[in-house]
VMD Tcl script that draws the C-alpha trace (Angstrom):
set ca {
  {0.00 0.00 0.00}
  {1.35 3.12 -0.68}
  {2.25 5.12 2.41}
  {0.68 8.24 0.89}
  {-2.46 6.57 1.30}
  {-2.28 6.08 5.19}
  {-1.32 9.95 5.77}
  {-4.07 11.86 7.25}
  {-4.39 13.62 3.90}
  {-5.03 10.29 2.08}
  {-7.41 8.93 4.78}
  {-8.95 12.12 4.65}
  {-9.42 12.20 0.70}
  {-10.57 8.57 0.69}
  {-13.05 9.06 3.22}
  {-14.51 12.46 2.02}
  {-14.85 10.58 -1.14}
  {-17.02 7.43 -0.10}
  {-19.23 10.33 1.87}
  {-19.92 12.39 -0.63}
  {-18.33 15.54 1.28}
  {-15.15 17.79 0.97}
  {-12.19 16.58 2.94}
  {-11.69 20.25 4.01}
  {-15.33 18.81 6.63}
  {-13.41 16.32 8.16}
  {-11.46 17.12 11.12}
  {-8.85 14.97 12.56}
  {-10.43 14.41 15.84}
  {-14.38 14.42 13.80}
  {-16.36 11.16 15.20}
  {-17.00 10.25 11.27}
  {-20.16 8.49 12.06}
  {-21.50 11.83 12.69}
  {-20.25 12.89 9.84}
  {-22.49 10.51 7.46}
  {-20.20 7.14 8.11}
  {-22.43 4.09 7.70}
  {-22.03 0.51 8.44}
  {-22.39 -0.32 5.08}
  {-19.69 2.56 3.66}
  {-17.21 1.34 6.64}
  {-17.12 -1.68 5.17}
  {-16.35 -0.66 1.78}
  {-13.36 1.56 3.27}
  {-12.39 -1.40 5.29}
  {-12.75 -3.74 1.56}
  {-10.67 -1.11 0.01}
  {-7.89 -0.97 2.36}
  {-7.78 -4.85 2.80}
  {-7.31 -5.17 -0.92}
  {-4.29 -2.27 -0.95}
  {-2.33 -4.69 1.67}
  {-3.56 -3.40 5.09}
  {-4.73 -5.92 7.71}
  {-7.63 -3.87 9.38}
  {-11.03 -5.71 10.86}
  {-14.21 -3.79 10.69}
  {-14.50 -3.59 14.72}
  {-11.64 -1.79 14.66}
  {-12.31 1.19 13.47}
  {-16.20 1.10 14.52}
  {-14.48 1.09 18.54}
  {-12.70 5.34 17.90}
  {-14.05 6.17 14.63}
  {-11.75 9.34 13.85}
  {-9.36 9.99 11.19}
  {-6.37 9.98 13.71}
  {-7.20 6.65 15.44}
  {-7.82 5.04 12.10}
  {-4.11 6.44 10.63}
  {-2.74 5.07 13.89}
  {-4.64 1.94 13.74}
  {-3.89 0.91 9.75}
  {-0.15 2.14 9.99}
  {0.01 -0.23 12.77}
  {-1.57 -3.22 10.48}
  {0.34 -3.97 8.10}
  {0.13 -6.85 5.65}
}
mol new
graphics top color blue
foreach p $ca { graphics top sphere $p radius 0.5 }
foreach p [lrange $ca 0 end-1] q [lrange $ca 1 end] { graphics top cylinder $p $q radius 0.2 }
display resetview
């Protein structure tokens, strides 16, 4: 996975993009199931990431759904 894609910038950009918003809404510390985040579009994030080399489970982003825990928790995750 490129590393590009795990900077807040990237999360930011690829999250913005599955809800339909600006990235310039989304806040670092934003709880992004307030923001519009759905079960359904989590799980496409979570598809997308699997299939770029990240090992990242569904529950754990649901548990501190903000874009800094999830950069923490996918650089951590490695394939």
């Amino acid at each position: 996975m490129s590393q590009a894609a795990l900077t807040l910038e990237g999360l930011r950009q690829t999250i913005a993009k599955q809800l339909e918003i600006d990235a310039s809404e989304i806040q670092n510390d934003d709880n992004l199931f307030m923001l519009g985040l759905d079960s359904v579009s989590l799980m496409t994030l979570v598809g997308q990431w699997r299939e770029l080399g990240v090992n990242v489970e569904f529950q754990d982003l649901v548990e501190e759904p903000t874009l800094a825990d999830w950069q923490d928790r996918l650089k951590r995750n490695p394939a």
